[in-house]
N, C-alpha and C positions, 0 to 999 in steps of 0.2 A: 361594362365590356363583356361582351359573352365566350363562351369556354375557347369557340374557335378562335376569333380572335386573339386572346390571350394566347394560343396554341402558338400561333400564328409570329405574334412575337416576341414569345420568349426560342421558337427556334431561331428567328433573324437572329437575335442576339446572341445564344450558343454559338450559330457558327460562325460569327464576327470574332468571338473570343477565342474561339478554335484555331483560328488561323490568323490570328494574332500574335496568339501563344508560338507559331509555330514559327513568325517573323516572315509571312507572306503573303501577299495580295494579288488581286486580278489574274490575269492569265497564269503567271508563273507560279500559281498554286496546283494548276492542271495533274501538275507530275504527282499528286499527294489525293488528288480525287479518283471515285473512282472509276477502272479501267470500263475504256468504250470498245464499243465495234468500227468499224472501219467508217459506216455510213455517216457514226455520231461526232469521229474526229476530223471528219468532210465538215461536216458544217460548225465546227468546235474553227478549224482552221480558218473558214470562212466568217465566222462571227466573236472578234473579241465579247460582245456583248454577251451569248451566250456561253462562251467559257468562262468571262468572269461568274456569271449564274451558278454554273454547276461547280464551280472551285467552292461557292458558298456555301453552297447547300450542309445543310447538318452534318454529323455523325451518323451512321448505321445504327450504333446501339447508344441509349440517351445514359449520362451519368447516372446514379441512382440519385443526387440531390437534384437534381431536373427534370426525375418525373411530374407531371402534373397530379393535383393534390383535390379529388371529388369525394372524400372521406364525409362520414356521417358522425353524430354527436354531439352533442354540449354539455362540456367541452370536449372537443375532438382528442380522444384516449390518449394519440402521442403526442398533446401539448398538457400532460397532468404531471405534476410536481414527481421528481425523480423518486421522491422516498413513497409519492400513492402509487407509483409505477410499480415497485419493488411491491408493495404491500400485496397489490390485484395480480402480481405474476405478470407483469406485461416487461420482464426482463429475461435475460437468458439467465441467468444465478435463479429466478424463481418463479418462472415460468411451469404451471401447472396443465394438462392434458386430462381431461372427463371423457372415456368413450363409453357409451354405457348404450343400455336398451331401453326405448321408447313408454314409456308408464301407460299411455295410452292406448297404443299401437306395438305392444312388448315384442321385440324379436328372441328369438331360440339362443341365449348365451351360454358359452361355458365360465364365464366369466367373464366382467365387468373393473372398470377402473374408475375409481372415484377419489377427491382429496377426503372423504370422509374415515374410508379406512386408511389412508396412506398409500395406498396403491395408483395414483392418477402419474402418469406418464410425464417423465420428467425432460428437460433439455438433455442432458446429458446421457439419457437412454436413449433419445431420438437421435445423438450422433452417435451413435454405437448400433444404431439398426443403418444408421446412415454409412457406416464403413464396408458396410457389405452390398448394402440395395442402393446408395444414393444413384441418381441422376441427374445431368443437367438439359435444358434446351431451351432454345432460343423461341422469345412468343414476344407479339405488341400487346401490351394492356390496352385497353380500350372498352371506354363507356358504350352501353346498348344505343341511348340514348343521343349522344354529343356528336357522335359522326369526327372526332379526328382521335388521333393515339393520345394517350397519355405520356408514354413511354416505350422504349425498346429495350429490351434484357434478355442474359443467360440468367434464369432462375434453376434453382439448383435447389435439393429436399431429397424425401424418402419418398416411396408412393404410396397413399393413402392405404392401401390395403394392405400393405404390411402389419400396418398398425391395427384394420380390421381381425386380419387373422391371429392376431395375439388375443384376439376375445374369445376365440374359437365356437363362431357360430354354428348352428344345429339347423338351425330352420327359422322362417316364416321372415326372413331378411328381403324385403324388397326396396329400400329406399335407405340412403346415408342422410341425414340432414346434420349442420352445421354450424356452428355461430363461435362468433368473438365476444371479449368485452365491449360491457355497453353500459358502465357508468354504474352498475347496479340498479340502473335504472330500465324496467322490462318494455319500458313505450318505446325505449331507445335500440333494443334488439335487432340485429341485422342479422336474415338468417339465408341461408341458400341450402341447396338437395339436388343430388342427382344418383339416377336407377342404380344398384349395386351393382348391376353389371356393368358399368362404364368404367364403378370404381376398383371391381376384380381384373377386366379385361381390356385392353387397348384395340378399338380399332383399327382397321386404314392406315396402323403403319404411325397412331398418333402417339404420342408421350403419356406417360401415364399420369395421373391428376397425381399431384405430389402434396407431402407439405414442408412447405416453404423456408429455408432459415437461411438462405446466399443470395444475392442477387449482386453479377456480374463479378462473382468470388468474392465480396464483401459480404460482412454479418448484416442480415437485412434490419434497418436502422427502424425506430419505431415509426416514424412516418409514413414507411413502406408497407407498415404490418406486423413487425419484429416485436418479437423474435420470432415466432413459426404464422405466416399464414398458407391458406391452402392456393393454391394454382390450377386451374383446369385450361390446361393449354387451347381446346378449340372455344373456349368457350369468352362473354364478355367478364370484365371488371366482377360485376354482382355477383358468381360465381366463385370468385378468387376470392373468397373471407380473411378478410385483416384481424390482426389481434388473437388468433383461435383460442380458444378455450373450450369446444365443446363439439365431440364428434356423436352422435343420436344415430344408432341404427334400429330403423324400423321397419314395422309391415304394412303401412301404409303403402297405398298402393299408389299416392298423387303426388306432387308438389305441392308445398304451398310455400314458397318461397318468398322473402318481404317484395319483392321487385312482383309478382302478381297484385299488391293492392295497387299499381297502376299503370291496369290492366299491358302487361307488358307479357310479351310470349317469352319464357323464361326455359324452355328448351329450344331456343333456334339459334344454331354455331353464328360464328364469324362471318359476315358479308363480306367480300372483295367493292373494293369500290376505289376512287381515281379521286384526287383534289389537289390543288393549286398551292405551289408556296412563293413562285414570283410568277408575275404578269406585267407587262407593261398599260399601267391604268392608263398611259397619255399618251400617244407614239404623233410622230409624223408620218403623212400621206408615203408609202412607196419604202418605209422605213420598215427591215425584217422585225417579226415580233417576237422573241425571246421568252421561252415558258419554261418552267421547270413546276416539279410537284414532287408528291410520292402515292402512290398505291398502298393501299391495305389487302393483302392478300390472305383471302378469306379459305375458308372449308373448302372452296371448290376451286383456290388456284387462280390464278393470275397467267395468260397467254400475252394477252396483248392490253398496252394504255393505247385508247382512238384520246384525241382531237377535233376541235370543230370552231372555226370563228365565223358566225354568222351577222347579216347586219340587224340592229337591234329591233329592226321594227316587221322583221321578216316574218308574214303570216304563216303557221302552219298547220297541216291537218290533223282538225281534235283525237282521230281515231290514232293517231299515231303518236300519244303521249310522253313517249321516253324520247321519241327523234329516232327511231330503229329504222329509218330508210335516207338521213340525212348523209351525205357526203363526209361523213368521219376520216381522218385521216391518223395514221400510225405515229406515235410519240418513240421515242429511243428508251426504253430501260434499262437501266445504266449499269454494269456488271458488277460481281463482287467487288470490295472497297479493295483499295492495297490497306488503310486505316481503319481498324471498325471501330473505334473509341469508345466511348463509355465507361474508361478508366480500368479495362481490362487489363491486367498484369502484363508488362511487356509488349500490348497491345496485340494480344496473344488469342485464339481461340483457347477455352481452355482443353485439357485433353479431354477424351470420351464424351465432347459434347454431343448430344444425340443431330443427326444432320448434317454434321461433317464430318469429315475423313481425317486420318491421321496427320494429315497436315496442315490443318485447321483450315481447307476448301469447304464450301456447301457443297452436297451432293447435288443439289438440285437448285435449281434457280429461276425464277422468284422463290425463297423457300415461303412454305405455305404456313401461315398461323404468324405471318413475318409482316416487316414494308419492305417498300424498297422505292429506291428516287428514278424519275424518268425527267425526261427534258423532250422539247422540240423549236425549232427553228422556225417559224409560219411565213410566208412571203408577204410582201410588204401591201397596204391594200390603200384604196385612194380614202379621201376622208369622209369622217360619219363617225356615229356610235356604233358601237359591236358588242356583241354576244359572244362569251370566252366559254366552251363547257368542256368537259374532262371526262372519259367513262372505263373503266374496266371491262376487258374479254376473259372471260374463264375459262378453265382448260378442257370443258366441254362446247366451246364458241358459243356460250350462254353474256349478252353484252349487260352492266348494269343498268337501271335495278333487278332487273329479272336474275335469279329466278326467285327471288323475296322482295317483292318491290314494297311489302309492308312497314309500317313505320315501327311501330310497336314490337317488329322480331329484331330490330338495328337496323341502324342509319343506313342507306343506300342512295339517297335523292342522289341525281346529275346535279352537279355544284354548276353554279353561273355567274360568270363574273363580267363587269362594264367594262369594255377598252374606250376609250376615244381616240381619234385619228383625227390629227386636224393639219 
């Protein structure tokens, strides 16, 4: 079964038991989904079919035992007996922190922290830098590689540079590199880097790369990472280091991060992109066609999900690859939840989350480095096989995959799915 797939149905399944739990079905779940525009509750009115859809559809934000699980290792760190967890520090009681300078590539230190003198950075200093610098914000995890989310969460840490400036660098500091446990075995090393200036300063308004001990107000559990992994909000999965044990500042001037042995662009943000979580695989001729999905809302913002059911055997022209002159038509994206679930306390924003307001609103919407679910309604078409595709507009009318249609910097392919109509 491949990752999408499995993606695929283990959300069906979440939101079955979602709204299970809740003692409600089909339509009459509507009041608990969430809130639409005018346009979307026209055709919500008009198609029980498509309100029961959007009543299903997920949670906003995924449990933290229902992220999906693309961890590296043998054996994979959080499945090692509790007391070799204890022993390697992969617990909060003794969880140990190495930031030190580069042997190779030495940066300008005032000091260093190592477990050799006793000095390495413990849990319980990390929440005590944490009562003053913590922050939380909302990001999807997400493989370079897989093209669907793993997960939705408030991750919540200190920012990594806090912890850089307790070394009190001098000079020749261009690069942070990173790594977790890995078995004490070095072939099994997973390492990631990025420029000091991303980790001193926050662009555009983005979060600052943290490290990680909450996710959605829970201790992040070792599965996840726990007790500290690092979080670079615009960035994929490979970036966000599980297990941390070891912050390297150097003067290196490059990456070489493990996701480079293949051949993978290992500085290129979050893509936006549009995929399918119901479709009607069989319909009848004349019968409306009921779609729902979610968008990944990448670096550059999410305007608009288009639409397109073509028939399957419709010739097109080669110079026009992506379909950028096809008859696309606009999907509905579905406004903040009244429910964000994910096991949030009181099903709560928590306070000072970065992105919303005091009252636990998004400022903005789609928020960016987020998903979010859309639907559309399609009219009903005589029979044959059909062509389903899905695509993302950016907030500079940039349609996907452009303006990264590469595969190697993250997923962006136009998804395509079979209807039949008979």
């Amino acid at each position: 079964m491949s990752d999408l797939h499995r993606f695929l149905e283990n959300h069906a399944a979440l939101s079955r038991r979602y709204f299970l739990r809740l003692g409600i079905t089909g339509s009459a779940a509507i009041g608990l989904s969430p809130l639409l525009s005018a346009q979307a509750a026209d055709s919500i009115s008009k198609s029980p079919e498509l309100a029961k859809a959007i009543a299903t559809l997920g949670s906003f934000f995924t449990p933290p035992e229902a992220f999906q699980d693309v961890s590296r290792g043998k054996p994979l760190p959080h499945s090692i007996p509790d007391d070799k967890r204890k022993e390697v520090g992969l617990t909060r009681e003794t969880w140990k922190l190495e930031v030190i300078s580069d042997k190779e590539h030495p940066a300008k230190l005032g000091k260093q922290f190592t477990k050799a003198d006793g000095s390495a950075i413990d849990f319980e200093t990390l929440l005590k830098l944490g009562e003053k610098h913590a922050v939380r914000f909302a990001k999807v995890m997400t493989c370079l590689n897989i093209g669907c989310p793993l997960g939705m969460g408030i991750w919540e840490g200190v920012p990594l540079r806090e912890v850089v400036w307790l070394t009190k660098p001098r000079e020749d500091v261009r690069r942070v590199f990173y790594y977790g446990y890995h078995n004490d075995d070095e072939g099994q090393m997973f390492k990631s880097s990025l420029p000091i200036g991303r980790v001193l300063e926050d662009p555009f308004d983005l979060p600052p790369v943290i490290l990680c001990y909450k996710l959605n107000g829970e201790w992040l559990s070792p599965t996840r990472g726990g007790p500290v992994r690092v979080v670079v909000p615009e960035h994929y999965g490979f970036k966000s280091i599980k297990w941390l044990s070891h912050v390297v500042l150097t003067n290196k001037g490059m990456a070489d991060d493990t996701y480079i042995s293949g051949n993978n662009d290992v500085d290129s943000p979050l893509k936006s992109l549009a995929a399918t979580l119901s479709f009607p695989e069989k319909a009848a001729a004349g019968q409306p066609l009921t779609v729902t999905g979610y968008a990944q809302v990448g670096i550059s913002g999410v305007s608009k999900v288009q639409v397109w059911l073509t028939k399957g055997d419709t010739e097109w022209p080669a110079e026009d690859k992506y379909f950028a002159t096809a008859p696309w038509v606009d999907a509905e994206i579905l406004s903040p939840p009244e429910h964000w679930g994910g096991k949030l306390e009181g099903d709560r924003i928590p306070a000072a989350t970065l992105g919303f307001d005091e009252g636990g609103k998004p400022k903005t919407w789609p928020m960016r480095l987020a998903k979010v679910h859309w639907a559309a309604l399609l009219p009903g078409v005589a029979a044959g096989e059909y062509t389903l595709r899905c695509r993302t507009i950016d907030e500079k009318g940039i349609a996907q995959p452009m303006p990264r249609p590469f595969r190697k910097s993250g997923h962006a392919a136009i998804e395509e799915k079979t209807v039949m109509v008979k």
